[in-house]
N, C-alpha and C positions, 0 to 999 in steps of 0.2 A: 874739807874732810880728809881723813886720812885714809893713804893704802899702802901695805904692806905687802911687796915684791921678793919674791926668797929665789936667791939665784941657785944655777944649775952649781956653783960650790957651797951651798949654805950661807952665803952672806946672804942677812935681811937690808932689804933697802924700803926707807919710809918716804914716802910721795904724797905729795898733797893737791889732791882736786877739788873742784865744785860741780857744784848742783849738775847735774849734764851732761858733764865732761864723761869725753871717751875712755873707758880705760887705758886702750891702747895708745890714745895721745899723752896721757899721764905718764906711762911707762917710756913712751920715747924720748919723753923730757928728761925721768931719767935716768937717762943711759940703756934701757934695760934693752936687749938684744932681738926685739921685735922686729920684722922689717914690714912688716904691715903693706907688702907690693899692691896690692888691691885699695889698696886708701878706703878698707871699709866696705867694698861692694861683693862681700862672701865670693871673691871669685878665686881665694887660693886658703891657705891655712898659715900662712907665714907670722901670724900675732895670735898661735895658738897658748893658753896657759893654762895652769891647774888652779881649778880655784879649790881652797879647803876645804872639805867637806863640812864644818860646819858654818860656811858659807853658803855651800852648793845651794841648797833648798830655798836659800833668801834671793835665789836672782832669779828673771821671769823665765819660762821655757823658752829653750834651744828653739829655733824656727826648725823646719823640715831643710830649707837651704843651706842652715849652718851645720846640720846633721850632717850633711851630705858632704860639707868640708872636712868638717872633725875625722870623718871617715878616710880623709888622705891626709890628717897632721901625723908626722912622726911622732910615737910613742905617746897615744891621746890613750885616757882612761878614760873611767864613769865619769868622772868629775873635768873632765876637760869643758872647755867654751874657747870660743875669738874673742880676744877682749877687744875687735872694733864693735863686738854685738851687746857687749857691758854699758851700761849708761850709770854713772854714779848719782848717787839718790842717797839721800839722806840717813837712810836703813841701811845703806852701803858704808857707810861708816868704821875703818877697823878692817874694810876687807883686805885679806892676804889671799896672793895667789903665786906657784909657784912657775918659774920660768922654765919649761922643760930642755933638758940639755942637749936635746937635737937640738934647739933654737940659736940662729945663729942670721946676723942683720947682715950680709953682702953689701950693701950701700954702706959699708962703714969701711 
């Protein structure tokens, strides 16, 4: 399935996952400026993104922990999430989310 990445200068980037797959590991593959320090255990906001709002409403609710991250990502909206907390699914098909321009991978 496909996902659409819109980086912090307007390039779209297209990625393709499956059934399960992380967002965040889709977007590491590629290239995108995630640095996902926590490998997934909501212990920081570093694989913070925007998802489009008419996305937003098609993914499950934010846990009360990932709240609690979003609340220290740099420049998180309404429509912010972690995408190590995204699971792609089938209805996730087409998602676009934006890379927000604090974001920025130090392991690179």
């Amino acid at each position: 399935m496909k996902v659409h990445f819109i980086t912090s200068d307007d390039q779209r980037v297209d990625a393709e996952g499956a059934d399960g797959d992380s967002l965040l590991r889709i977007a590491q593959a590629a290239g995108m400026p995630l640095e996902g320090t926590c490998e997934g255990q909501m212990a920081c906001s570093t694989c913070h993104v925007i998802v489009a709002s008419e996305w937003f409403d098609r993914l499950p609710q934010a846990s009360e922990e990932e709240e609690d991250m979003l609340d220290l990502a740099a420049g998180a909206r309404r429509t912010s999430r972690l995408s190590c907390q995204i699971v792609l699914r089938e209805e996730l098909d087409g998602l676009t989310v934006t890379i927000p321009v604090e974001s920025h991978d130090m392991s690179r």
